[in-house]
N, C-alpha and C positions, 0 to 999 in steps of 0.2 A: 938820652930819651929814646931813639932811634931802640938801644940794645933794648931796655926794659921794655917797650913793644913788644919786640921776638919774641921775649921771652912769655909774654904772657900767651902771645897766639898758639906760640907750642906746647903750653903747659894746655890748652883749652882745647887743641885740637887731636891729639895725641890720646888713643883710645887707649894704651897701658898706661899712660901717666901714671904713678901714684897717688896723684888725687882723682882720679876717676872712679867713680862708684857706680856710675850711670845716672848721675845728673848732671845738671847745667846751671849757670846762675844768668839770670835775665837782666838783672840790673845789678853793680858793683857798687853799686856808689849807695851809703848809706844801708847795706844791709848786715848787719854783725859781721861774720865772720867772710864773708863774699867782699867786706870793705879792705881788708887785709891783701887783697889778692891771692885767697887761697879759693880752693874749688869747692862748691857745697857738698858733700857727702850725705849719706844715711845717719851716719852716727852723730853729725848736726841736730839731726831731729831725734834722732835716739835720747843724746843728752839732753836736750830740750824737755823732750817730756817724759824723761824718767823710765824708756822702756828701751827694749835690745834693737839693735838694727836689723835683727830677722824679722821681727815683729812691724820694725818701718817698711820695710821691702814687700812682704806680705800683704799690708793695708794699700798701699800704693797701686799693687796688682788685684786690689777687690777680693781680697781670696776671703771665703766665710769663713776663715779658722780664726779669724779676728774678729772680734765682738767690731760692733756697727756704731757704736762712740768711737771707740779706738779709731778704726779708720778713718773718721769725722774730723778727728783732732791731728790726725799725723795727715791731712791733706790741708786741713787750716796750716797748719805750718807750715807745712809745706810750702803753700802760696805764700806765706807771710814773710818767707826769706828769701824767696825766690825763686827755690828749688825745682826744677824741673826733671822728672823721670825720664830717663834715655834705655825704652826698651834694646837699641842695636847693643849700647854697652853693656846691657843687663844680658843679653843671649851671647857675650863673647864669654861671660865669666860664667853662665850657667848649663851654656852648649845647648839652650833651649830657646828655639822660637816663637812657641805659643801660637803655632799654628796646626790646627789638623785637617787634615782633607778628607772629606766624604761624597764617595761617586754611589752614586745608584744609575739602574738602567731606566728611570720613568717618573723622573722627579713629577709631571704631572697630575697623577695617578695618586690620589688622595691618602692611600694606605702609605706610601712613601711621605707623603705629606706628614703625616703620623710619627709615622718614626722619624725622621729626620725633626722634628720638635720634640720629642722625646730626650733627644741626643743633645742634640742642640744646648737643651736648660743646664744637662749636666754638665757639658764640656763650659759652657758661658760663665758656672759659679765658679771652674779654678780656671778662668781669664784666659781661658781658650778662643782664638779666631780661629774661624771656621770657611774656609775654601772649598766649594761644592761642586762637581760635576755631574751634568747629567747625561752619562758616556751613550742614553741608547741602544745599547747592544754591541755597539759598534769598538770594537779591542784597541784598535789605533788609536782611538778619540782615549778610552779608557789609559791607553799607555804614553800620551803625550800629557794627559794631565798629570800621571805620575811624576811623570821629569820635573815639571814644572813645581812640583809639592818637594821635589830635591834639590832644585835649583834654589828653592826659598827656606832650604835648611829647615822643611817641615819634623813637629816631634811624632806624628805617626798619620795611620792611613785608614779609618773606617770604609773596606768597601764592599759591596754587592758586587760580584767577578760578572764582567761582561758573557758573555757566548764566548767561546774562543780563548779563554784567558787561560793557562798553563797554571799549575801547580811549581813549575821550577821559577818563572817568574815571579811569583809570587816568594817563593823560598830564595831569590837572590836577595832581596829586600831584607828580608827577616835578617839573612847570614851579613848583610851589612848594618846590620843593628837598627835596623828602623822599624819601631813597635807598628802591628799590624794585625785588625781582628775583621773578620769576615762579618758579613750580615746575612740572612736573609736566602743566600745559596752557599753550598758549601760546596767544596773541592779537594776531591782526593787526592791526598799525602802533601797536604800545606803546610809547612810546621805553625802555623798560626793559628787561635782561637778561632769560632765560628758560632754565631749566634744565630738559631735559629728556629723558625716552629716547628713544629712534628708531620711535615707536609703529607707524610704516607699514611699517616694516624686520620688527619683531618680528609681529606681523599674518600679514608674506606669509610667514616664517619658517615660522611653527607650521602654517600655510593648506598651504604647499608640501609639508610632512613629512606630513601625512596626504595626499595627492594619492600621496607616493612609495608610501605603504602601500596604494595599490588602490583608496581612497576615490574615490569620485566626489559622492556626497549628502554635502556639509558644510554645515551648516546653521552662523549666526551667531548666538549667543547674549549679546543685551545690550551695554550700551556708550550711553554719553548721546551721539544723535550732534550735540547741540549743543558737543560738546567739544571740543577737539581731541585726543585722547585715544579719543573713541567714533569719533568721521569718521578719525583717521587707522588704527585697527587696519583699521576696515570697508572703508580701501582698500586694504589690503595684503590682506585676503581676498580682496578684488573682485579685485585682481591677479595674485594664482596663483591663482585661478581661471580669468581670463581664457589665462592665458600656456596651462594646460591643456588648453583647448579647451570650459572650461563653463561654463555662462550662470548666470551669479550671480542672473538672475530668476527660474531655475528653483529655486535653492535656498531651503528656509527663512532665512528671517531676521528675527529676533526684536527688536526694540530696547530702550533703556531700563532695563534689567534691571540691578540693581549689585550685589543682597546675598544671603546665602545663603538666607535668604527666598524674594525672586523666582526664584531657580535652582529652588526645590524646585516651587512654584507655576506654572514651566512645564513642568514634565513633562508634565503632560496634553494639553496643546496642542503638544508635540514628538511625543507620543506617536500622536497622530489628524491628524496631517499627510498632507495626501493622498499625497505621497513622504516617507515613514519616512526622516531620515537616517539614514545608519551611523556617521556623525561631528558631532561638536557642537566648533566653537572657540568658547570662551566667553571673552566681553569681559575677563572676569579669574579670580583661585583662588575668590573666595567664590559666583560664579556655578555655576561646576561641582564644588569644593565640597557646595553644596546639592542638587546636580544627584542625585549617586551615593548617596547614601542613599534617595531618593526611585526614582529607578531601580529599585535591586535589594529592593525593596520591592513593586515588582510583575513579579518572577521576571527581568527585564535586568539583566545582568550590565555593570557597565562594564568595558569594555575589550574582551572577544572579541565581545559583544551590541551595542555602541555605545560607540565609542572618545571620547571625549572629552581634551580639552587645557584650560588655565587659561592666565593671565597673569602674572607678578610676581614668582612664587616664591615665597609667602611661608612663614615660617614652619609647620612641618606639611603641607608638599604633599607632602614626597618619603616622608615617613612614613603616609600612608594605601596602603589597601589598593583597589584598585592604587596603586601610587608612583603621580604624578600629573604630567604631559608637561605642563612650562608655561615662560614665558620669563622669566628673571631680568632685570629691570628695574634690579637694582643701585640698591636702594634706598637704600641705607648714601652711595653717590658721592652720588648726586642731593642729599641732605641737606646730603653737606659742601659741596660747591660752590655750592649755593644760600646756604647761609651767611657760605662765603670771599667770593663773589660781593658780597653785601650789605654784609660788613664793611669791604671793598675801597672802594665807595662812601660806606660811613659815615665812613671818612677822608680823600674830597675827592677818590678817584682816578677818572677818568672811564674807565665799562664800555663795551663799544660794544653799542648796545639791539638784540642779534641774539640768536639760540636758541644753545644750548650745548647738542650733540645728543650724548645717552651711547648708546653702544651696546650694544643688547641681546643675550643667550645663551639659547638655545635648549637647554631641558632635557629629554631625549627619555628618558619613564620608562617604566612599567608600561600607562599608562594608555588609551599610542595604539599598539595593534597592527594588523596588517590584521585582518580581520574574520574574527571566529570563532577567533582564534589568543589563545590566555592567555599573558602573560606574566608574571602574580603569582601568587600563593598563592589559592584556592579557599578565602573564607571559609566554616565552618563553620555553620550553621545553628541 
């Protein structure tokens, strides 16, 4: 009695067993082939209902490449004999965890909100978990979540590189085989994809549409220009300025600035500039955003007073008062392609380690008139 014990606890516990498939059987007693004392397998339910055990395995993990009866009926069976799915045993035979990590520097920040849903649906239909960091800028914080996405034998790394992040760290990773595609900033000489929008395209865009409006004083609002993201808007400003005929030295220019916070906290220093702009391009929505409430708080109106424009689109630009002139970053693409991107790699297919540049649209609201001209509604006081 004693032996046929052992022997069953080591047949069940014992992750190469030969009956190990990465199931479990819950109850022995009374269920077909689990009454025998053998272990329940895939190809139990395979033979049951008539189809391949890649096809069980697949239904099991929700994957869509299996019609949605199928997966219906190989989970009813599943239950019906017992059979329990054991993802650790299923990642020793397939060296995949089903885990991806994705850092950004501002998960609050609605435009990240975007794309991280975007990414999210795609990685969720082939039964991806999803590990998120919101590193802040801050590289340490970004490089201890890293460890920890190795430490849990993650299958790759969606990230937006902090300020500070190296291109060779990022290339130690790859040269250890762990698929890895950039978002959002991009980093010279990564061997890894990079998805991103046209941030010098979008820049000279919004830069150029207030020049057409009369503007001459456009001051630069914010933008980390350790990013490529703050350095590439800041040359699409610098460049329709330039093309214009105006010295970018002349203009204000502000750095640094990301949240609706710092928008509001530079008014005052926009305000006692020894040349007043009549225009503000702000690094992104939550900069100017902040900007306009603060403004018309001390009698500046935006838009006919001081035209302002945003970045990204996000959510609730075009619904403030003035609608609000800023550029859709296509935040929804950028997510899924940064995910197809990754997932393409998580399956052995080689990306080539360039930028994947989406192009931006210029959204011309209420917000950017020539000067003194209203183009919205006169809130109420």
């Amino acid at each position: 009695m004693t032996d046929e014990k052992d022997s069953d606890k080591t047949a069940s516990t014992d992750p190469l067993s030969e009956h190990q498939d990465g199931g479990a059987s819950r109850d022995d007693a009374g269920r077909g082939h689990a009454a025998s004392g053998k272990r329940l397998t895939l190809g139990h339910i395979a033979e049951k209902l008539g189809i391949s055990t890649a096809t069980v395995s697949l239904a099991l993990r929700d994957s869509p490449l299996v019609a949605e009866d199928t997966r219906q009926k190989v989970k009813q069976t599943a239950e019906e004999i017992g059979y329990i799915y054991n993802r650790s045993a299923a990642s020793l035979r397939t060296a995949r965890s089903q885990i991806v990590g994705v850092a950004v520097h501002d998960i609050l920040n609605p435009y990240f909100a975007e794309v991280f849903s975007a990414l999210e649906n795609v990685l969720e239909e082939q039964g991806q978990m999803i590990f998120i960091c919101n590193h802040r800028d801050d590289v340490k914080r970004q490089r201890a979540f890293i460890n920890t996405l190795l430490q849990h034998r993650a299958d790759g790394l969606i990230l937006c590189p902090s300020v500070g992040t190296t291109a060779e760290e990022i290339n130690r990773l790859v040269d250890q085989g762990i698929p890895v595609t950039l978002m959002c900033r991009e980093l010279k000489g990564v061997w890894a994809p990079c998805v991103h929008g046209d941030d010098l395209a979008g820049g000279y865009a919004v830069t150029k549409h207030l020049i057409d409006q009369g503007h001459e004083r456009i001051a630069m609002i914010g933008g980390r220009r350790e990013s490529s993201a703050g350095r590439d808007r800041h040359a699409g400003w610098r460049k329709a300025l330039e093309e214009a005929g105006l010295d970018p030295k002349e203009q204000l220019d502000i750095p640094e600035l990301m949240t609706q916070s710092d928008g509001r906290n530079a008014v005052p220093q926009i305000l006692n500039a020894r040349e007043r702009p009549t225009a503000l391009m702000c690094f992104n929505d939550l900069v100017a955003l902040g900007m306009m409430p603060a403004l018309r708080r001390l009698d500046i109106e935006p838009g006919p007073d001081m035209a302002i424009t945003g970045y990204d689109d996000i959510d609730g630009a075009a619904s403030r008062t003035p609608a609000l002139t800023t550029v859709n970053n296509h935040a929804d693409k950028i997510g899924r392609l940064a995910a197809l991107t990754l997932l393409r790699q998580v399956a052995g297919e080689r990306v080539p380690n360039r930028p994947i540049l989406i192009e931006p649209d210029l959204r011309i609201r209420e917000s950017s008139p020539p000067q003194g001209v209203r183009l919205g509604p006169r809130l109420v006081d």
